[in-house]
N, C-alpha and C positions, 0 to 999 in steps of 0.2 A: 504494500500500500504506500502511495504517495503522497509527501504530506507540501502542502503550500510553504515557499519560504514568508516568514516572516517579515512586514512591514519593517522598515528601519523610522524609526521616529528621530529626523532631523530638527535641531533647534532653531530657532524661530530665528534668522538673522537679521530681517528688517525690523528688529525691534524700535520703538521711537519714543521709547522710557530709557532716560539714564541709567547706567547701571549704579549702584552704590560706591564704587570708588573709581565711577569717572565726573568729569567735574563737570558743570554744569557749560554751555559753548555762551562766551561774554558779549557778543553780539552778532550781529550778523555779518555776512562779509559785503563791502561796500557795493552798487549799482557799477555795472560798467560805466567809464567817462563816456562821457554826451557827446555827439560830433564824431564820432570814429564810425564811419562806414562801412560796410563789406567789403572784404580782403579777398579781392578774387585770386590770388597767386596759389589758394588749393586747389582751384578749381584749374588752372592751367599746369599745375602737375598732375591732376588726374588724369584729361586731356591729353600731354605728352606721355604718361605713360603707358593711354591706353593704345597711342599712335605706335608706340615703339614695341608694344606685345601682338600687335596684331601681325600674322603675316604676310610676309614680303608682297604675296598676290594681292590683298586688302590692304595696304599701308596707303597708294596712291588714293584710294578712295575714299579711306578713315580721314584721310589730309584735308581731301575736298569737302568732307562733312562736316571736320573743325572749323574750315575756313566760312563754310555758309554762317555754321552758327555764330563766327564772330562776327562776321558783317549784319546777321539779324540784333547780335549784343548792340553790335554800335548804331544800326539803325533806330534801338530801342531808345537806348541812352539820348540820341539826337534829339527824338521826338520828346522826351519828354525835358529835356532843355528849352527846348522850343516851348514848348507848355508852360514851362518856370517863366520864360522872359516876357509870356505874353501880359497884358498889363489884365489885373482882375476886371470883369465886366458887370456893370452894376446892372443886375434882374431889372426887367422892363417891369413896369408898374401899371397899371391902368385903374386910375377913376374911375367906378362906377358910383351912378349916384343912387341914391336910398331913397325913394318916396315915402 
């Protein structure tokens, strides 16, 4: 006869009660600074590396694919400068009267 292995009862690691001889966390840790942007240079090493593992037969075309989507990045980015510079437009209003 066969018998079931046994359950392992794992301890609970996301606990979110201090333990008794850890000390309590004195604040929080600061907001990122304001003003810092998205750092696209991970985004161009994943890119290059995924240009440089792809096979010799597929490299030229992996290339052409980066290349569109940067021209789409910088198309993007263009238009929405464009959007920035444009001056705000104030909502047309119209008077109606109230009888």
């Amino acid at each position: 006869m066969r018998t079931r292995p046994s359950r392992v009862l794992l301890p609970n690691v996301m606990h979110t009660e201090p333990l008794p001889d850890d000390e309590p966390p004195r604040s929080p840790p600061p907001p990122p600074p304001r003003g810092r942007g998205f750092d696209p240079s991970a985004l161009f090493v994943v890119l290059e590396g995924l240009r440089r593992a792809a096979p010799r037969e597929l490299q030229g075309q992996l290339t052409d694919l980066i290349r569109e989507f940067l021209l789409t990045l910088r198309s993007l980015i263009d238009w929405y400068l464009e959007r920035l510079d444009q001056s705000r437009r104030e909502p047309e209003v119209e008077n109606i009267p109230i009888d």
